[in-house]
mmCIF file as gemmi writes it, N, C-alpha and C atoms, coordinates in Angstrom:
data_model
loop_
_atom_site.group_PDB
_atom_site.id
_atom_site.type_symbol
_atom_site.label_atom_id
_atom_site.label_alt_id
_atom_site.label_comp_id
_atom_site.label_asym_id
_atom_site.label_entity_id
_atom_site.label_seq_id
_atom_site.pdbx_PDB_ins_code
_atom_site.Cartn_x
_atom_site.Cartn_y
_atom_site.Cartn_z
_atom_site.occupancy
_atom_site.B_iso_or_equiv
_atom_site.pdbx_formal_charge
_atom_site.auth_seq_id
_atom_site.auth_asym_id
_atom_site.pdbx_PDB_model_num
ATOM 1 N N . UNK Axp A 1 ? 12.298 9.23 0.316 1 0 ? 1 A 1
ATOM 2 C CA . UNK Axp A 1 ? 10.99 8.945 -0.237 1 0 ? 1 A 1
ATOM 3 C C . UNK Axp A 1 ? 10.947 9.288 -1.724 1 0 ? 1 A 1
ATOM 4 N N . UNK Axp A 2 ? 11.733 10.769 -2.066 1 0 ? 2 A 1
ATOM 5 C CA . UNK Axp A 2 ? 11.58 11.004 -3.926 1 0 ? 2 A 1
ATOM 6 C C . UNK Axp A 2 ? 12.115 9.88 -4.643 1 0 ? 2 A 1
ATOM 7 N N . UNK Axp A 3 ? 13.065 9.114 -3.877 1 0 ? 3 A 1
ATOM 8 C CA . UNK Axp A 3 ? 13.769 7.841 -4.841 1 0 ? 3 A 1
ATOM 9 C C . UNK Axp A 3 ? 12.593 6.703 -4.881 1 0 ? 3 A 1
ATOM 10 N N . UNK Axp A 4 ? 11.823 6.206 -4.035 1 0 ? 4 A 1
ATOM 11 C CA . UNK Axp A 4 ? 10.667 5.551 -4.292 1 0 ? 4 A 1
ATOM 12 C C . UNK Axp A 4 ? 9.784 6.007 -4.904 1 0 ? 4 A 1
ATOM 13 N N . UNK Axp A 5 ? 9.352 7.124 -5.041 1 0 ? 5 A 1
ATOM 14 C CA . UNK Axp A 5 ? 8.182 7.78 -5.749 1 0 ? 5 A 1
ATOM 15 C C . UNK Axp A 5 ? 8.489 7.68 -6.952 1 0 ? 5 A 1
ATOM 16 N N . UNK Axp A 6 ? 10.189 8.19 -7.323 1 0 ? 6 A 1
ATOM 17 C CA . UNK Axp A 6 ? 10.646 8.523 -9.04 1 0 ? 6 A 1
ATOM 18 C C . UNK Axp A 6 ? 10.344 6.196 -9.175 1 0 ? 6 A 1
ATOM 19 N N . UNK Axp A 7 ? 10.671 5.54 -8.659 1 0 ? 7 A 1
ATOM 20 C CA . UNK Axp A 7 ? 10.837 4.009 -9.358 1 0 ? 7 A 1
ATOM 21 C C . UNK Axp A 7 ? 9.195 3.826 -9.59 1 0 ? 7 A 1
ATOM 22 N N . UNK Axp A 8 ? 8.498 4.589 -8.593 1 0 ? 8 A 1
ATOM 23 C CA . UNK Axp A 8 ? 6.739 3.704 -8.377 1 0 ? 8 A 1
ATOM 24 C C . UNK Axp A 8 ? 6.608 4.604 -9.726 1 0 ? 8 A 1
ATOM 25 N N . UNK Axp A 9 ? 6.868 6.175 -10.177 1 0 ? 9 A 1
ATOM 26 C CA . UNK Axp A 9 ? 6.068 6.29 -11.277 1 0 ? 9 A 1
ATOM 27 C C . UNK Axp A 9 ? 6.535 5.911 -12.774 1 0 ? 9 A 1
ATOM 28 N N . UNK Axp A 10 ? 7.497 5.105 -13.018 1 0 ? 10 A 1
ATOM 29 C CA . UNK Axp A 10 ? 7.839 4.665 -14.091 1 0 ? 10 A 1
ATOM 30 C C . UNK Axp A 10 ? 7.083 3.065 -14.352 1 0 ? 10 A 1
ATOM 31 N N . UNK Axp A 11 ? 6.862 2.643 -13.026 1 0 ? 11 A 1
ATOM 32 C CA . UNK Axp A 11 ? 5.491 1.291 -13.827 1 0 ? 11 A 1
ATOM 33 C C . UNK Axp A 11 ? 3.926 1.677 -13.65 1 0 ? 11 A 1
ATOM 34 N N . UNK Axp A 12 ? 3.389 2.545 -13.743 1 0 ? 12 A 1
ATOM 35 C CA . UNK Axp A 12 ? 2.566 3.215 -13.826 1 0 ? 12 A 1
ATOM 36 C C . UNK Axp A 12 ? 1.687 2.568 -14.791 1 0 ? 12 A 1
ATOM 37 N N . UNK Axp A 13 ? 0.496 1.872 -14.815 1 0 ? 13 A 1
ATOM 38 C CA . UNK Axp A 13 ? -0.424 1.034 -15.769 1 0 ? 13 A 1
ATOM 39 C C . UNK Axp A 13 ? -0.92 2.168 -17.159 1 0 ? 13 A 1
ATOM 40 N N . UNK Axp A 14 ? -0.643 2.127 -17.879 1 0 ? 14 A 1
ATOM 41 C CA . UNK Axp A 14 ? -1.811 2.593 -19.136 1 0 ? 14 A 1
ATOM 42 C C . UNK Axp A 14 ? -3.083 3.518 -18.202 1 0 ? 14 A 1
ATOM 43 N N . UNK Axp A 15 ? -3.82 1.94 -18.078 1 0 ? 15 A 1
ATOM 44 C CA . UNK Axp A 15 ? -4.816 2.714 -17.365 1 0 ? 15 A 1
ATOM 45 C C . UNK Axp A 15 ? -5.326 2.552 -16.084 1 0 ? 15 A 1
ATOM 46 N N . UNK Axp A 16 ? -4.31 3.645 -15.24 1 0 ? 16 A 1
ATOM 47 C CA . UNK Axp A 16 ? -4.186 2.719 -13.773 1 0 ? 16 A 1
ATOM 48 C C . UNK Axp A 16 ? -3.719 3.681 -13.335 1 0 ? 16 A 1
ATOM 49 N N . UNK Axp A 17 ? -3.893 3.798 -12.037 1 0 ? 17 A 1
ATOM 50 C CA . UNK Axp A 17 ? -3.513 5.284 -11.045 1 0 ? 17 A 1
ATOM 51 C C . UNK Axp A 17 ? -2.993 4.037 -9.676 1 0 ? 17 A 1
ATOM 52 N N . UNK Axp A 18 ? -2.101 5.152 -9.801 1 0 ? 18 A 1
ATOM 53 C CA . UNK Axp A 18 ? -1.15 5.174 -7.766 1 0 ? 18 A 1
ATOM 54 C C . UNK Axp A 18 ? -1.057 5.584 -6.904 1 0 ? 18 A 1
ATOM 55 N N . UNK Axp A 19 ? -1.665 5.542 -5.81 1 0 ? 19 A 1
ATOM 56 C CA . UNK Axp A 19 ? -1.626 6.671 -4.547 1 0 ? 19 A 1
ATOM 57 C C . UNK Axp A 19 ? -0.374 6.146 -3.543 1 0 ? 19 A 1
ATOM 58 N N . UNK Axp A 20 ? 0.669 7.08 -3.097 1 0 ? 20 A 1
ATOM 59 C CA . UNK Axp A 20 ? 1.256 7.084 -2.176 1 0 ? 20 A 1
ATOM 60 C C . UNK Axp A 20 ? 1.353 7.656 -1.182 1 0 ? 20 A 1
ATOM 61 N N . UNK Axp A 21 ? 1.531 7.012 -0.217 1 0 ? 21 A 1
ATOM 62 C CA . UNK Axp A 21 ? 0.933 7.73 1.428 1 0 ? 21 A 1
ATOM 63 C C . UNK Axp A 21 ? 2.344 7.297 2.064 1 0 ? 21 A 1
ATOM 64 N N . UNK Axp A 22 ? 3.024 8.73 2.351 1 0 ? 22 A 1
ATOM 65 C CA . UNK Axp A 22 ? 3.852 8.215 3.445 1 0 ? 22 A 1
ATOM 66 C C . UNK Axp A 22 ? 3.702 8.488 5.369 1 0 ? 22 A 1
ATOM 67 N N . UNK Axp A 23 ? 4.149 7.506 5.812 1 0 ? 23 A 1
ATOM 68 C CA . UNK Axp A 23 ? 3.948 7.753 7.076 1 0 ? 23 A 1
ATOM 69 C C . UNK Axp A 23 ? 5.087 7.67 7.961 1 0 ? 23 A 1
ATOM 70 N N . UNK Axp A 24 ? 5.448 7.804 8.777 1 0 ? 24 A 1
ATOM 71 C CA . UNK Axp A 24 ? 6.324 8.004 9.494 1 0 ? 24 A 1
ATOM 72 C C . UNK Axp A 24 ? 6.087 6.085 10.992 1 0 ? 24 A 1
ATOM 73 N N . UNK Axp A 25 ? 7.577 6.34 11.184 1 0 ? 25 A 1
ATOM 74 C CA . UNK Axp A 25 ? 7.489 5.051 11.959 1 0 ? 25 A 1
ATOM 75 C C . UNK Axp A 25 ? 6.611 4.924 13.369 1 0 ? 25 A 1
ATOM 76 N N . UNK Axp A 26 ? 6.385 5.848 13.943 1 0 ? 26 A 1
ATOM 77 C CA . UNK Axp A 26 ? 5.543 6.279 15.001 1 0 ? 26 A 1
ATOM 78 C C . UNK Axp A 26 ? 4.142 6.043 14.78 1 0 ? 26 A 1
ATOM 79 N N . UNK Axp A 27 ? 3.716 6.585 13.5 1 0 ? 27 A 1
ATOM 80 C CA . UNK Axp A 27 ? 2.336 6.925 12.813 1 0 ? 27 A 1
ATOM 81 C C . UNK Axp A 27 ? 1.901 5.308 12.589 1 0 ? 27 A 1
ATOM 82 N N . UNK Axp A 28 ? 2.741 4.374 12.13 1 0 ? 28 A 1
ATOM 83 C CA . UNK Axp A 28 ? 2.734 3.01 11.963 1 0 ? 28 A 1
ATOM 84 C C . UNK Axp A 28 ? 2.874 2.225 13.206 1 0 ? 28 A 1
ATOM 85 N N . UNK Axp A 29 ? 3.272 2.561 13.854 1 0 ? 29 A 1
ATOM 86 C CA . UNK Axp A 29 ? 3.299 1.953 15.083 1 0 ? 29 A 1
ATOM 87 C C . UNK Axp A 29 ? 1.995 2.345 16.218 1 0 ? 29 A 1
ATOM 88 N N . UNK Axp A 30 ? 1.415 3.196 15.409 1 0 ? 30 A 1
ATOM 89 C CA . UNK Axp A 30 ? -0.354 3.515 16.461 1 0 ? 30 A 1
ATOM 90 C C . UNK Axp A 30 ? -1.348 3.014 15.39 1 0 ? 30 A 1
ATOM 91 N N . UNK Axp A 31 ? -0.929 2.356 14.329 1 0 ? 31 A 1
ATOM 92 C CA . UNK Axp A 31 ? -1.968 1.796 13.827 1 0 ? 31 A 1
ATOM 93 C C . UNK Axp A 31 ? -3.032 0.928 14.308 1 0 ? 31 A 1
ATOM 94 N N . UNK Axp A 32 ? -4.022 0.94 14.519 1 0 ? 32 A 1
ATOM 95 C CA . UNK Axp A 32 ? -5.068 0.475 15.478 1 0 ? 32 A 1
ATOM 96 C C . UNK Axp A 32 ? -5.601 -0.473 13.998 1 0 ? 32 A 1
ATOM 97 N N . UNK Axp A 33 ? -6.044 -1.958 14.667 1 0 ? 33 A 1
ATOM 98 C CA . UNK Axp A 33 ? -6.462 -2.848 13.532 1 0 ? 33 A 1
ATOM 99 C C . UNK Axp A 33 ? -8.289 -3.316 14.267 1 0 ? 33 A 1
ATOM 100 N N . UNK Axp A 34 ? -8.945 -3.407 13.687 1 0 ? 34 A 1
ATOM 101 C CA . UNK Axp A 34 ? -10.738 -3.731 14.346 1 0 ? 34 A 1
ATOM 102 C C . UNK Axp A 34 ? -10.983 -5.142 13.596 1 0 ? 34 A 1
ATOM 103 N N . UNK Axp A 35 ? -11.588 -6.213 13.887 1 0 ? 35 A 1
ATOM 104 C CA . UNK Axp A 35 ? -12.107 -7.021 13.422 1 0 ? 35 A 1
ATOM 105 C C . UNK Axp A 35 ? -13.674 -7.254 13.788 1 0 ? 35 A 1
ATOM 106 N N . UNK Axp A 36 ? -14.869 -7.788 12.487 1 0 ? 36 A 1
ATOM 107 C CA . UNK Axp A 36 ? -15.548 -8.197 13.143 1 0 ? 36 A 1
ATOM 108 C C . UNK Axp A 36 ? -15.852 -9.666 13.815 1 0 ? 36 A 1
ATOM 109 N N . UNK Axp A 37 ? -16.681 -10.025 13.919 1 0 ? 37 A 1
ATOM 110 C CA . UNK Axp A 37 ? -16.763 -11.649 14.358 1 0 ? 37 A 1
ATOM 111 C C . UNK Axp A 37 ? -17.074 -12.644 13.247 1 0 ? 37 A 1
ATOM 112 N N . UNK Axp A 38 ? -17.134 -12.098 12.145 1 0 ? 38 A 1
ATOM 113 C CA . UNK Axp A 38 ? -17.997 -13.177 10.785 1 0 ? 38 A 1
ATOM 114 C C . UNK Axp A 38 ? -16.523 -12.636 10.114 1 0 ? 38 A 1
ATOM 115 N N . UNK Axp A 39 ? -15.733 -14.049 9.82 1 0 ? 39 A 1
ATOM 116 C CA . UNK Axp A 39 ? -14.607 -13.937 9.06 1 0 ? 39 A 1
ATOM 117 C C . UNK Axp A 39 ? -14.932 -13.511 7.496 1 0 ? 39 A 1
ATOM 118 N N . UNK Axp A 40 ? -14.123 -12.921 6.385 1 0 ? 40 A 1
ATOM 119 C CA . UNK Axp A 40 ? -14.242 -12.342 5.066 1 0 ? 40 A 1
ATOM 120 C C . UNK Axp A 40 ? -13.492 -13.712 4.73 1 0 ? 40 A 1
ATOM 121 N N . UNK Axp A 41 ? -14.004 -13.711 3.118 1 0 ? 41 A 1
ATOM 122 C CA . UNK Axp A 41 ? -13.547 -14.507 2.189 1 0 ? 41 A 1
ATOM 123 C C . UNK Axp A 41 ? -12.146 -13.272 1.969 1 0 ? 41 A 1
ATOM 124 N N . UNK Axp A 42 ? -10.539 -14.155 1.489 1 0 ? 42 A 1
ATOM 125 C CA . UNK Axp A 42 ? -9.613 -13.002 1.355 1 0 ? 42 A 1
ATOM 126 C C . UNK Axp A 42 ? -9.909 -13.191 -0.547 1 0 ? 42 A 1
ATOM 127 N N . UNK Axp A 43 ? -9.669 -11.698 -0.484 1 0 ? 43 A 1
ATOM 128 C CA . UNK Axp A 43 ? -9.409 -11.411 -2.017 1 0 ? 43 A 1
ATOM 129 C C . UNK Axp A 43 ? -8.24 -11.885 -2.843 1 0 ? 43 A 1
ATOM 130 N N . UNK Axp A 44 ? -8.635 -11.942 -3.763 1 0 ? 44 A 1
ATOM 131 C CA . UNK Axp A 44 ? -7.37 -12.094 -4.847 1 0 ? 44 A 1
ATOM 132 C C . UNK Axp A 44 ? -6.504 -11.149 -4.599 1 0 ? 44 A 1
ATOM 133 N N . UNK Axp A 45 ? -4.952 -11.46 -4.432 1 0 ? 45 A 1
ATOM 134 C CA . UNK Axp A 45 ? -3.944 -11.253 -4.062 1 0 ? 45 A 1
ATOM 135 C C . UNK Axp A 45 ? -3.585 -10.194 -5.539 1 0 ? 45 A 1
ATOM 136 N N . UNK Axp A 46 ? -3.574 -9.264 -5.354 1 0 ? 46 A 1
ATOM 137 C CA . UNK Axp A 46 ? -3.39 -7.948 -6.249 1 0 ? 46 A 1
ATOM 138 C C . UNK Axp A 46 ? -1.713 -8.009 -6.853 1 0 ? 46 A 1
ATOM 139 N N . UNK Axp A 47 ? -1.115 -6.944 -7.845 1 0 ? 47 A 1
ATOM 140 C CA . UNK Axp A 47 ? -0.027 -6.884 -8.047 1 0 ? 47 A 1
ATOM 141 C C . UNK Axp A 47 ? 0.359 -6.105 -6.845 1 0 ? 47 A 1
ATOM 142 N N . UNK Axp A 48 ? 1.664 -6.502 -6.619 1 0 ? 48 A 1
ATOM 143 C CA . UNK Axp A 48 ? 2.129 -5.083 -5.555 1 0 ? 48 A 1
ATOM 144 C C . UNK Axp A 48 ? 3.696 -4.972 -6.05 1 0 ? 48 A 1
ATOM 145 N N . UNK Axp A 49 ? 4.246 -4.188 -5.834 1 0 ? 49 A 1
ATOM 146 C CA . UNK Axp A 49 ? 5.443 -3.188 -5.628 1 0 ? 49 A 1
ATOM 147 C C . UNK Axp A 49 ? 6.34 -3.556 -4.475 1 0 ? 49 A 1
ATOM 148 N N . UNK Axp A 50 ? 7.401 -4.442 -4.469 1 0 ? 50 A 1
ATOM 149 C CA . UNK Axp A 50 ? 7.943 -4.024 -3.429 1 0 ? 50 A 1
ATOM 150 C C . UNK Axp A 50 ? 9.327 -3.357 -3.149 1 0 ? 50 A 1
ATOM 151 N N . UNK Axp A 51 ? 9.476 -2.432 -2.048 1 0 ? 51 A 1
ATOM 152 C CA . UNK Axp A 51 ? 10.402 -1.741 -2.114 1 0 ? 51 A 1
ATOM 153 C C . UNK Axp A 51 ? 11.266 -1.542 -1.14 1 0 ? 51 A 1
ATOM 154 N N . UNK Axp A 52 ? 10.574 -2.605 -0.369 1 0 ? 52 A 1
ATOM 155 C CA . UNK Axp A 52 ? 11.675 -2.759 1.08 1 0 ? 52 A 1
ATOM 156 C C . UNK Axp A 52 ? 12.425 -3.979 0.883 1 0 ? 52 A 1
């Protein structure tokens, strides 16, 4: 995980913050997802990071 953390904080925005949350494969695998019945408009597709 320190080898991902040291790459995520070198693109770090000016003015822009990063939260990293690690979880374990278990912890991801009880992720529980809820929907309601009135679909969302999807948002603009953000920058992301990838590292897998």
């Amino acid at each position: 995980m320190e080898v991902h953390i040291k790459r995520v904080s070198t693109f770090i925005p000016a003015y822009g913050k990063v939260g990293i949350m690690g979880i374990t494969d278990k912890q991801f695998e009880e992720i529980k997802l809820f929907y309601g019945k009135k679909p969302q408009k999807p948002n603009a597709p953000g920058a992301q990071l990838e590292l897998f």
